[in-house]
Each structure stands twice: as C-alpha cells, then as structure tokens.
C-alpha positions, -999 to 999 in steps of 0.1 A, spaced: 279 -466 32 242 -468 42 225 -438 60 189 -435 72 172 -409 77 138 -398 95 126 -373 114 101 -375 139 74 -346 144 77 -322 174 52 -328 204 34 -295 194 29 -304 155 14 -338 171 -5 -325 195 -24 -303 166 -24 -330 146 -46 -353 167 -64 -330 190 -66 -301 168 -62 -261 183 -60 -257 216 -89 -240 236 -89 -224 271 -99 -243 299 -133 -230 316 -137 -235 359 -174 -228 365 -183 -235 407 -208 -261 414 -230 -262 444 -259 -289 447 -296 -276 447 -308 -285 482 -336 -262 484 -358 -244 457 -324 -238 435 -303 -227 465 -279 -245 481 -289 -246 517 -324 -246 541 -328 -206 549 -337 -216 583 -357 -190 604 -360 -192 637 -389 -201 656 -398 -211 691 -388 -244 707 -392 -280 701 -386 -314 706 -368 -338 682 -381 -376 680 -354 -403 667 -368 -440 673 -394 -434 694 -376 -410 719 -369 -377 724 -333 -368 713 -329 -333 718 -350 -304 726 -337 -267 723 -345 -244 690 -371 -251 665 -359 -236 632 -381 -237 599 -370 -235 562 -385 -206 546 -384 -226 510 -397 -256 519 -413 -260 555 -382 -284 567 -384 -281 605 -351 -287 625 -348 -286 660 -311 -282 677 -297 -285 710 -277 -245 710 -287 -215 693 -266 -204 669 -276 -166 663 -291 -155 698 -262 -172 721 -238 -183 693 -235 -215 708 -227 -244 685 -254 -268 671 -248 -297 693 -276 -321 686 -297 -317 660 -329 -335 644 -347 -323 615 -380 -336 591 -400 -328 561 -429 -306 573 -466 -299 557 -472 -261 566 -459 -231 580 -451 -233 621 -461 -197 634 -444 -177 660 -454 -196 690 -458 -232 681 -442 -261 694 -426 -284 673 -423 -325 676 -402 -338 651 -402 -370 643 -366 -370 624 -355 -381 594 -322 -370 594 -304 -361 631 -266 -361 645 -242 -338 662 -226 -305 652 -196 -290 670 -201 -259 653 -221 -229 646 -223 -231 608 -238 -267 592 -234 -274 550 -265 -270 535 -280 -248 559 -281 -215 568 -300 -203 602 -313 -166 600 -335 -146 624 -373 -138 614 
C-alpha cells in the first residue's frame, strides 16, 4: 500500500511569506490646487459686467474677481445677494485688481451654464 502525503501552507502563512507583515491601510483626501494651494477661486464680488465668447456678448449680470489670482468671472444670477442660481457664466485670466466700481468685459476663456448656486472649484464670497 502506497500513501502520499503533503500538506499545503494556510493562506495566512502564504500571505506572510510573500508579502511579508501586514500594515494598516492609510485614506488621506485629495483636492486639486486650483488657486494659490486652495482648491477653488475665492471669488469676491464686484460690480457688473459683460462676458465675451466668440466675438459676442454671452451674458451680462455679476462681475466676480478671485482674490488669489485676479480671475474675473461674470455670471447671469447672483448667488449671495438674491441666491439665484449661476445660470450663464464666462470667466478669464485677468492682469490686476478690478476696484469697486469697474466694469468688467471678459473676453472668456472658459464659459457654460450652472443650474445651481454653488460651482466646483469656486467659491463666491462678499467683499
């Protein structure tokens, strides 16, 4: 009479085998810089302007500025005075500070539609 014989290693002997102790698993969040190390535009409000998209005017309403960066955006509502959603929005790099009573024409470089009061990446904030 023959017999064999073997034994096979459990799953966790294996497992510390190959990959050696086992080590807790760390969740850190993640956000994407979009401004200055923060994740959105700080957008102040400012007084009114006009957005440009190809060579016509796409929507008029707020002028908004970031206060990291000088990005202008102009949008169709007013999200903090009348809590009316964005609507249409057009927004550009800008060179220097707008002050409180300048009118802004934007010639965009990003614009769409909002259906909301709140937008990712941005954050609207009174003066």
């Amino acid at each position: 009479m023959l017999i064999f014989a073997f034994s096979v290693p459990s799953f966790a002997a294996t497992k510390a085998a190959y990959f050696g102790e086992e080590s807790p698993i760390t969740v850190k969040p993640r956000y994407y810089e979009v401004c200055n190390g923060k994740a959105y535009h700080e957008l102040v409000s400012h007084c009114w302007g006009t957005g440009i998209v190809n060579g016509k005017a796409y929507v008029e309403g707020c002028a908004w500025q970031c206060s990291g960066c000088n990005y202008v955006m102009i949008t169709e509502g007013d999200p903090l005075i009348t809590g009316s959603k964005i609507g249409k929005w057009a927004g550009a790099g800008w060179g220097y500070k707008l002050n409180a009573v300048t009118y802004a024409t934007v010639f965009a470089d990003e614009y769409g539609i909002c259906n909301s009061t709140k937008m990712s990446g941005y954050k609207f904030v009174n003066a």
